[in-house]
C-alpha positions in Angstrom: 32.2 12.0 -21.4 34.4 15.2 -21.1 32.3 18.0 -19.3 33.3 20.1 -21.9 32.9 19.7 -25.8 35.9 18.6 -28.0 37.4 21.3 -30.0 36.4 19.7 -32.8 33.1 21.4 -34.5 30.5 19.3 -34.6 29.2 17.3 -37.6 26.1 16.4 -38.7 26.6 12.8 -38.6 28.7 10.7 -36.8 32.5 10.4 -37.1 33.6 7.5 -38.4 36.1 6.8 -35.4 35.1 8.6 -32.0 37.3 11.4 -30.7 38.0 8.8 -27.7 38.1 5.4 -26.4 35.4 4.6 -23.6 37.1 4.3 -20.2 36.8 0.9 -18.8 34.5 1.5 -16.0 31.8 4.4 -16.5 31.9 7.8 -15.3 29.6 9.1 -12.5 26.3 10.2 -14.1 26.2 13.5 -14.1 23.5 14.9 -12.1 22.9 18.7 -12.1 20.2 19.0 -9.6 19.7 16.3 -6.2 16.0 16.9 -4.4 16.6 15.6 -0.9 13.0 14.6 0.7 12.7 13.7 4.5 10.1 10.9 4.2 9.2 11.1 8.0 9.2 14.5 8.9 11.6 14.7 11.4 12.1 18.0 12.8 15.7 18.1 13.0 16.1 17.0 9.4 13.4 19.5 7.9 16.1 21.8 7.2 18.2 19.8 4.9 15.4 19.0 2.8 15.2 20.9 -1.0 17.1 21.2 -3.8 20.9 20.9 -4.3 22.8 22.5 -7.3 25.7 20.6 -8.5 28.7 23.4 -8.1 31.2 22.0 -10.6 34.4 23.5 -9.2 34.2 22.6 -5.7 32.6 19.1 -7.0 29.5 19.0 -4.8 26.2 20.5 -4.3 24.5 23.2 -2.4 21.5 24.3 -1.2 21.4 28.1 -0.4 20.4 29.2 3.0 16.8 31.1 2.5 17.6 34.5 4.4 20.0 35.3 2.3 23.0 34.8 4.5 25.4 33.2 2.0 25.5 29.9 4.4 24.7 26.5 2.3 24.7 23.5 3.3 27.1 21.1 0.8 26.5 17.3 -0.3 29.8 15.6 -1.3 31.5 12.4 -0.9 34.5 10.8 0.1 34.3 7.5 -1.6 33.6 6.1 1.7 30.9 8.3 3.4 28.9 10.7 1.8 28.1 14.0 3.8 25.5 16.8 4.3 27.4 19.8 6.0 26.0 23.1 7.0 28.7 25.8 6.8 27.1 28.0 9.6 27.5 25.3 12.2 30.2 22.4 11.7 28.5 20.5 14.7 25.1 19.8 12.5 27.0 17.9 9.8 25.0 14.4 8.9 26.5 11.2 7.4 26.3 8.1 5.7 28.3 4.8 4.8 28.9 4.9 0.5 27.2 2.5 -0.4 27.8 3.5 -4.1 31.4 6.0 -4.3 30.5 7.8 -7.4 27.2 9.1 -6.8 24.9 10.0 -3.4 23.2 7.5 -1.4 19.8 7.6 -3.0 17.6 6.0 -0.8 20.0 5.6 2.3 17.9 4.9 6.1 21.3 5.3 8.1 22.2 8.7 8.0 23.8 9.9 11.4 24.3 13.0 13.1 27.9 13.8 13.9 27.0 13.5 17.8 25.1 10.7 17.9 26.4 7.3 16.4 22.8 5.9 17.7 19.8 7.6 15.9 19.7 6.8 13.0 17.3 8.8 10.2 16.1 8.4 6.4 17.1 10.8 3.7 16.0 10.0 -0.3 17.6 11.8 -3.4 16.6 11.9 -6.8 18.9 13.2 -10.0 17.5 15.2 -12.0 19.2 16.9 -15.5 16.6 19.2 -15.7 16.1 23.1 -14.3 15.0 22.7 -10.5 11.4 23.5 -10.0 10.2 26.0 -8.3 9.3 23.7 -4.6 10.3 20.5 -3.4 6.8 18.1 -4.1 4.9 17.4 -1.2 6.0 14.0 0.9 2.6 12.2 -0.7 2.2 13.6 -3.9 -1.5 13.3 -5.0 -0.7 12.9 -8.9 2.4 12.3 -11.0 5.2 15.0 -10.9 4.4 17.5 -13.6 8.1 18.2 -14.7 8.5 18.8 -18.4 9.5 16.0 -20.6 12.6 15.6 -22.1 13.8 15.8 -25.2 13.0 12.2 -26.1 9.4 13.4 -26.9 9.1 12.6 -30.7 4.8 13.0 -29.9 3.0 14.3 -27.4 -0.4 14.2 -26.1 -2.1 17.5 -25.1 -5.0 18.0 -23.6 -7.6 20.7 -22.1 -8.4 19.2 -18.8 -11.4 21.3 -18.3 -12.6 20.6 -21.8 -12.9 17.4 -23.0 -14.2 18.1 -25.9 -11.8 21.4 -26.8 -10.7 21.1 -30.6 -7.0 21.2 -30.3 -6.6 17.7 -28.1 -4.7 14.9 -29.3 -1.2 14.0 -30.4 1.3 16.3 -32.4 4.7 14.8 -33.8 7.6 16.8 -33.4 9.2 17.8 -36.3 13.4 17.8 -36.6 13.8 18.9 -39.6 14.4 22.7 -38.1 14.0 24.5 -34.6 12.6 27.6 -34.2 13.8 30.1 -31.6 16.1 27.3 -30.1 13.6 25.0 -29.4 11.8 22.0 -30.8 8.2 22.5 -32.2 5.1 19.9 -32.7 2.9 19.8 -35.6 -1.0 17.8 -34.7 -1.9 15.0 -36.7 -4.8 17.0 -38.5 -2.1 19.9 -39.4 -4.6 22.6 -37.6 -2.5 23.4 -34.9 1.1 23.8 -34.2 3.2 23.8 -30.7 6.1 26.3 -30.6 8.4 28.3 -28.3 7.8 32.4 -29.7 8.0 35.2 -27.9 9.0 34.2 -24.9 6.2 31.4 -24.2 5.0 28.1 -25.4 2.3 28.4 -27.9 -0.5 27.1 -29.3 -1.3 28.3 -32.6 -4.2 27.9 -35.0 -3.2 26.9 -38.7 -6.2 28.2 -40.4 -4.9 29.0 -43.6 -7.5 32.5 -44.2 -6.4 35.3 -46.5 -4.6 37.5 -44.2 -2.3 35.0 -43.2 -1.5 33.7 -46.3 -1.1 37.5 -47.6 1.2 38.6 -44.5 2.9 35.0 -44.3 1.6 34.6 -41.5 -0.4 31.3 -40.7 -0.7 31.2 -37.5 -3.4 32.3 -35.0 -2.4 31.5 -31.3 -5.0 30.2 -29.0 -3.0 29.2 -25.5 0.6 30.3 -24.4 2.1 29.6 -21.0 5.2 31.7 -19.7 6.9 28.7 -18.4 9.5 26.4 -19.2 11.9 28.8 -21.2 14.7 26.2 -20.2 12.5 23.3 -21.2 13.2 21.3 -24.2 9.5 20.3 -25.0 6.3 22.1 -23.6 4.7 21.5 -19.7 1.8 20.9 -18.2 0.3 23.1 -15.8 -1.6 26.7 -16.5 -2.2 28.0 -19.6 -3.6 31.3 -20.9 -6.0 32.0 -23.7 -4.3 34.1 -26.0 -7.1 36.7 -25.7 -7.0 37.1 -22.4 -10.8 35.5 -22.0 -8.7 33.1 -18.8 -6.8 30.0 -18.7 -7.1 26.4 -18.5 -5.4 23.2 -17.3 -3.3 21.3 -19.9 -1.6 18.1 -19.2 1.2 17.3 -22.0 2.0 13.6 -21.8 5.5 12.7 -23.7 5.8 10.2 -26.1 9.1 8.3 -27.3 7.7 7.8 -30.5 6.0 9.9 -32.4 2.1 10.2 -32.7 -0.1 7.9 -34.0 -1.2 8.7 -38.0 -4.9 8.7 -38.4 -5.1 6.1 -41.1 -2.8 2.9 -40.4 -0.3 2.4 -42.6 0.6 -0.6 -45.1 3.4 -2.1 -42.7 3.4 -0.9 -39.0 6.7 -0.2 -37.7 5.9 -2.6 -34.7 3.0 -4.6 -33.1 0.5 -3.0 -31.3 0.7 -2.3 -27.5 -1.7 -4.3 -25.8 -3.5 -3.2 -22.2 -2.2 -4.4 -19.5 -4.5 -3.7 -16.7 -3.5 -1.9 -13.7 -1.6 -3.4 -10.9 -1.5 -2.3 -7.0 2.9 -2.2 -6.2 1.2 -2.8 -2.9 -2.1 -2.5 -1.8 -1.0 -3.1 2.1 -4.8 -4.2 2.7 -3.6 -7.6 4.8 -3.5 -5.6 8.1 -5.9 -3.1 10.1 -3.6 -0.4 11.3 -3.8 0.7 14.6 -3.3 4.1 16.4 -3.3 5.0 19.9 -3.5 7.9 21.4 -3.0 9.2 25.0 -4.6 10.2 27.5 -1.9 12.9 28.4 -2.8 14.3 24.4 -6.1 15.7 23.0 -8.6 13.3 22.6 -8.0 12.7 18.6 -4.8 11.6 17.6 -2.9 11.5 14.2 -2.8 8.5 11.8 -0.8 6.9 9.6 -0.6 4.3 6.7 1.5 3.2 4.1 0.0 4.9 0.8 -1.0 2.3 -2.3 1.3 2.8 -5.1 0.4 2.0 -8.8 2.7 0.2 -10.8 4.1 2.1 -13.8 1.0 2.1 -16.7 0.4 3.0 -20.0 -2.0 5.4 -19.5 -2.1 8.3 -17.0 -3.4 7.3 -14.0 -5.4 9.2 -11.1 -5.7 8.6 -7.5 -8.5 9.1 -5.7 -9.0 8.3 -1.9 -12.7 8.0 0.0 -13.0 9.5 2.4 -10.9 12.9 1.9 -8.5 12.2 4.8 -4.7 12.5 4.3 -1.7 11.0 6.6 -0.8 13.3 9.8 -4.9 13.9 10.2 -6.0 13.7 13.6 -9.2 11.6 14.2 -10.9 10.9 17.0 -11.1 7.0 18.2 -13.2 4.8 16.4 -12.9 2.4 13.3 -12.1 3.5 9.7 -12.2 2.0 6.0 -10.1 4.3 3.7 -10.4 3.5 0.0 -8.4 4.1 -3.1 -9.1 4.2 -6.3 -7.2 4.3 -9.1 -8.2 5.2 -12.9 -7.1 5.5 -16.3 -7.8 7.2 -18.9 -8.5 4.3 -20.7 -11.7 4.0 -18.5 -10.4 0.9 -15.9 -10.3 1.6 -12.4 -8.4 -0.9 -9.5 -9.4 -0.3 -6.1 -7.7 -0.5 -2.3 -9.4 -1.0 1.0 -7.9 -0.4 4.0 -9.1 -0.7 7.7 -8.1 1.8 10.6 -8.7 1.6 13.7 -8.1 4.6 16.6 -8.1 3.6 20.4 -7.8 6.4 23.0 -7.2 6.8 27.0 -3.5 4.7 26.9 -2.4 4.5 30.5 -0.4 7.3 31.7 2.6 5.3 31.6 2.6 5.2 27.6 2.4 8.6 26.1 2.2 7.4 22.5 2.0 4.2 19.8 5.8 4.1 19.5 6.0 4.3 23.5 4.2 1.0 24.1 5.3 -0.6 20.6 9.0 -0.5 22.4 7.6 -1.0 26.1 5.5 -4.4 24.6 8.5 -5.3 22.7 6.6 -4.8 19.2 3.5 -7.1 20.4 1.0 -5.4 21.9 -2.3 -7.4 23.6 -4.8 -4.8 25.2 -9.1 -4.5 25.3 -11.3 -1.4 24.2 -14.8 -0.9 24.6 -17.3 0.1 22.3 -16.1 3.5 22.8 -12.9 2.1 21.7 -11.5 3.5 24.7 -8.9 1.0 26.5 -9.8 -1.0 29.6 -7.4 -0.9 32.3 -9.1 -3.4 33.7 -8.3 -7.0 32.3 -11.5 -8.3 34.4 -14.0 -6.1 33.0 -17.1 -7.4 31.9 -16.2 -10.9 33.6 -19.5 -10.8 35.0 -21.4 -9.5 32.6 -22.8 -10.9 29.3 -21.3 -9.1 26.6 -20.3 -9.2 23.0 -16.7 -9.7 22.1 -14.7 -9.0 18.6 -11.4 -10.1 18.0 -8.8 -7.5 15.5 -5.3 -8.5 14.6 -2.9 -6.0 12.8 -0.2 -3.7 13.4 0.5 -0.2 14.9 1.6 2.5 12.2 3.5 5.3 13.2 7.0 7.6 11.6 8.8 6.2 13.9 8.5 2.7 13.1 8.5 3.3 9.9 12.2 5.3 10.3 13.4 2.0 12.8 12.5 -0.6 10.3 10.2 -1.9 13.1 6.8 -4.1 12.7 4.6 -3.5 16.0 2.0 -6.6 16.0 -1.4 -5.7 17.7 -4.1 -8.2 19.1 -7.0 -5.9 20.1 -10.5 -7.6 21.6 -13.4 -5.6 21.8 -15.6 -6.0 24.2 -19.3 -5.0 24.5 -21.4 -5.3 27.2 -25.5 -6.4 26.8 -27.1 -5.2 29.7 -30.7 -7.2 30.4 -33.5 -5.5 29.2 -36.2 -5.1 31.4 -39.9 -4.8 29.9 -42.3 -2.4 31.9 -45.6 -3.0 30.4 -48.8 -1.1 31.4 -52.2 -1.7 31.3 -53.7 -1.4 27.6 -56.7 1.0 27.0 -59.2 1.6 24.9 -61.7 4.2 24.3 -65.3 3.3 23.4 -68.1 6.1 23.4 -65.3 8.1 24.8 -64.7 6.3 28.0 -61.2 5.0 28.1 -60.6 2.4 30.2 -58.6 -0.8 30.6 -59.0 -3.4 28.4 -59.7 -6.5 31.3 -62.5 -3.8 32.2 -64.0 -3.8 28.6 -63.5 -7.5 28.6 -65.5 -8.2 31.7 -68.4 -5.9 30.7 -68.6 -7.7 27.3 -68.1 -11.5 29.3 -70.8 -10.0 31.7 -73.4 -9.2 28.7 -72.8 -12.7 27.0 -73.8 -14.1 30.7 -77.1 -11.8 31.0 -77.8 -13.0 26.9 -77.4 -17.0 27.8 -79.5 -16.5 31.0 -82.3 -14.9 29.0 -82.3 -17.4 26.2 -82.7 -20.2 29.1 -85.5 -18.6 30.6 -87.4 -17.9 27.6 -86.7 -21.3 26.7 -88.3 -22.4 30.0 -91.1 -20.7 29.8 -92.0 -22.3 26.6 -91.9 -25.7 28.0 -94.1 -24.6 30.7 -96.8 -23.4 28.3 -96.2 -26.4 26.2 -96.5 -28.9 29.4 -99.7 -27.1 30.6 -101.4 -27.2 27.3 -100.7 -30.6 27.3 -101.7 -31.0 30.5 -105.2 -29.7 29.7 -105.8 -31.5 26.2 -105.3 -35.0 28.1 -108.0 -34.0 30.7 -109.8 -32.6 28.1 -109.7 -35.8 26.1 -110.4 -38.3 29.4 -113.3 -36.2 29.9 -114.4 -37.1 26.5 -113.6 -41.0 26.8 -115.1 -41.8 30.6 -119.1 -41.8 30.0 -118.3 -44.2 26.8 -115.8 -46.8 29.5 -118.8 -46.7 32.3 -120.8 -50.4 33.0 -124.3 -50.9 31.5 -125.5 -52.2 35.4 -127.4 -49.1 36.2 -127.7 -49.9 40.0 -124.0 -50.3 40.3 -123.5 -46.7 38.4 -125.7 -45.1 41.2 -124.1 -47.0 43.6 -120.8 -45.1 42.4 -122.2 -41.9 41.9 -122.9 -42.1 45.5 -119.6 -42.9 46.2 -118.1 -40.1 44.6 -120.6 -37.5 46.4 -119.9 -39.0 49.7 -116.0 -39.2 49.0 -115.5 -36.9 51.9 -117.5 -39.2 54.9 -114.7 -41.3 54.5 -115.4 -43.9 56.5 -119.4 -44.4 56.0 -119.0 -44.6 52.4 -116.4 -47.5 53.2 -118.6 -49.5 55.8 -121.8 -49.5 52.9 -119.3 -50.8 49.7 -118.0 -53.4 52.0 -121.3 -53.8 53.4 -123.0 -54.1 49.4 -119.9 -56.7 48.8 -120.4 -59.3 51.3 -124.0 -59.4 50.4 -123.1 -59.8 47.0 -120.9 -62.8 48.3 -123.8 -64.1 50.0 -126.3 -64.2 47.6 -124.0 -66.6 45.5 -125.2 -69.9 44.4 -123.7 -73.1 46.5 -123.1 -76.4 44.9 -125.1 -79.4 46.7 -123.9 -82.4 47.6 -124.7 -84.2 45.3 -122.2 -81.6 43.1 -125.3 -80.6 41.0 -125.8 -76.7 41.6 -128.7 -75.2 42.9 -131.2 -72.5 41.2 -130.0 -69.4 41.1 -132.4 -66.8 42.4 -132.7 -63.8 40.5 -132.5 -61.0 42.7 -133.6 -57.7 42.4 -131.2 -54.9 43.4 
């Protein structure tokens, strides 16, 4: 197209022949606004970072110098090499090969200096049509950008942020059939509220049909305005005042390309239904632990870095939240990390990212940071920590010593990798030493009566008591048998006394003979002579058989 209108005026539908036949090859898209990020934040770029304003006589675009000096620097192309030149200092000019001749290298990573045909750096534009905003966005934006739609929003979505329950949320439907004050304007589904650009702002109006307004013609009642986004097409999101001054709010106005839902469905919907498709990771860059060193020549803590998740493009707005609250460029001190993202929709589903980092500090002197011994180790790096995770310098460490040992793969993150194109692999062992533990036991106590002393002591007084308790049981047991055995002892005499006079012989001259005997017990020898003395005449006086074998008469003799 022409950049400027046919002379022609314009008609409300369209011609039946255009004005012109389409060139064969397409004209450069016409791009009113470039924002030039420096991904890596490297110093000597920082500067040509911002926005760039097309300048449509001099065919390229500028960014303004911010003191006010009147220097710019200018993007333009040749067709072969595209160009960022500072008009204060000809020797600061970057470059790039074209890899496209009719529009700017968008995500180029071999921009050059002028000077130095060796470093190469990473510059990435984005076209924009619309009114530049007010600051470049940050290098990690935490949410989508919040620039206002265009004018493909037949329905948008609006809603209170802080008020979930506010009772103007929900879709409104532009309407085309009119614009008011240049601009157009969004009736909600209910017909309650209306969206318009009066006075100067973006307003939200009441449609409460009382008696005043329908007597002044004069239906409207406005509840938010924002001052912002004259040059926008549709409303934005961002702050918004209450119309009595009472405060404001966050709105977020999501653009529709079709217009908004009707309450009721009707007899034949205009297409199928949209179905949910659940959220998906671009990358979730979870297959690695990421590794950061940092030097002994530096502070203790050192800065990390990771690639950020990205979500996929989604129906639904999506918000990214990341556990613990630490963002890239932090400094933080050695030790192992799990940083987790989650992401959610408004449609209630959440996806979720876990990544592992892990800080090691006290590099040798030699290496003064994670790019210095990523290009010293030729991108592999093998090295120990302890459980400090401090590195050993010594590979022999803990030879001797039983210890525990963990084994981490991964790679080193750092800018400058990430600006080189480089992958630095890391094979980390952790090693943790068990000392043996030596048990010093002492001597239990007890307290009894309140004496405290050892328990072997308690336990010998208590094996000494048992001792002294079986002795006296064995006495009094013994003592029983005596008096059992004595008592016994005494019935038998008692009872032989008893039985003798009834066992003595009827002779009465041998029972005195025998009671002599027991009286003179103590001669001893006399008593002896007489018994044997009384026994051989006893022998004697026995009858002898004759000759004849007949016996003789017996003689009765009188003792």
């Amino acid at each position: 197209p022409t950049r400027s209108p046919t002379t022609l005026p314009p008609t409300m539908e369209p011609t039946a022949e255009p004005t012109f036949i389409p060139t064969d090859n397409p004209t450069a898209e016409a791009c009113e606004f470039l924002l030039v990020t420096n991904p890596d934040d490297v110093a000597a770029l920082q500067s040509y970072a911002g926005i760039f304003v097309l300048d449509w006589e001099e065919n390229e675009w500028r960014k303004q110098f911010d003191d006010g000096s009147g220097f710019f620097y200018a993007l333009w192309g040749t067709g072969e090499r595209w160009f960022i030149e500072d008009s204060s200092n000809a020797t600061a000019t970057i470059s790039v090969i074209a890899d496209k001749p009719l529009r700017p290298p968008y995500d180029a990573a071999t921009w050059k200096f002028d000077d130095d045909e060796i470093s190469q750096y990473t510059l990435l534009i984005d076209c924009s049509n619309s009114s530049a905003p007010t600051s470049a966005p940050t290098f990690s934006p935490t949410a989508a950008p919040t620039g206002s739609p265009t004018s493909s929003c037949r329905g948008l979505h609006f809603n209170n942020t802080q008020n979930a329950s506010f009772a103007f949320n929900g879709w409104y439907s532009r309407k085309d059939n009119y614009d008011i004050n240049g601009h157009y304007w969004w009736v909600s589904q209910d017909g309650h509220s209306i969206i318009e650009w009066r006075d100067g702002a973006w307003v939200m109006s009441e449609k409460d049909h009382d008696a005043y307004g329908l007597l002044n013609m004069d239906d409207e009642d406005p509840v938010l305005l924002t001052n912002d986004g004259m040059e926008f097409l549709s409303p934005p999101s961002g702050e918004w005042q209450f119309a009595d001054l009472s405060g404001s709010v966050t709105v977020e106005i999501m653009c529709g390309s079709t217009r908004a839902p009707t309450i009721e469905p009707t007899s034949s919907p205009t297409m199928e239904p949209t179905e949910y498709d659940p959220m998906t990771w671009v990358e979730c860059f979870d297959e690695h632990t990421y590794f950061t060193f940092v030097s002994s020549k530096s502070q203790r803590a050192g800065k990390v870095y990771w690639p950020v998740p990205i979500v996929n493009p989604h129906l639904y707005p999506v918000n990214v939240t990341v556990v613990p609250d630490v963002a890239i460029g932090d400094a933080l001190e050695p030790g192992s990390y799990s940083i987790s993202y989650t992401a959610s929709d408004t449609y209630g589903e959440s996806i979720y990212c876990d990544m592992s980092l892990i800080v090691v500090g006290e590099l040798a002197s030699t290496y003064n940071s994670t790019y210095d011994w990523c290009k010293r180790s030729a991108m592999n790096i093998h090295t120990k920590f302890n459980a400090s995770y401090v590195v050993l310098q010594d590979n022999n460490a803990f030879n001797d010593v039983p210890a525990s040992i963990d084994t981490y793969r991964g790679v080193a993150y750092a800018p400058e990798l990430v600006r080189d194109g480089e992958k630095c692999y890391v094979v980390a062992i952790q090693i943790e030493s068990r000392d043996k533990i030596e048990i010093i036991s002492e001597p239990s106590k007890s307290t009894f009566l309140g004496v405290e002393a050892p328990n072997l002591l308690w336990e010998l007084l208590v094996l000494l008591l048992i001792l002294l308790l079986i002795g006296a049981y064995g006495r009094c047991c013994y003592e029983l048998y005596q008096e059992r055995k004595q008592a016994q002892a005494q019935k038998d005499e008692a009872n032989t006394a008893h039985l003798l006079p009834l066992n003595q012989p009827v002779d009465a001259a041998q029972d005195d003979v025998l009671q002599q005997a027991d009286e003179d017990a103590d001669v001893g020898t006399g008593v002896q002579s007489e018994v044997q003395l009384a026994e051989s005449n006893k022998l004697s006086d026995e009858p002898v058989e004759a000759a004849d074998g007949s016996p003789e008469e017996e003689e009765e003799v009188e003792e």
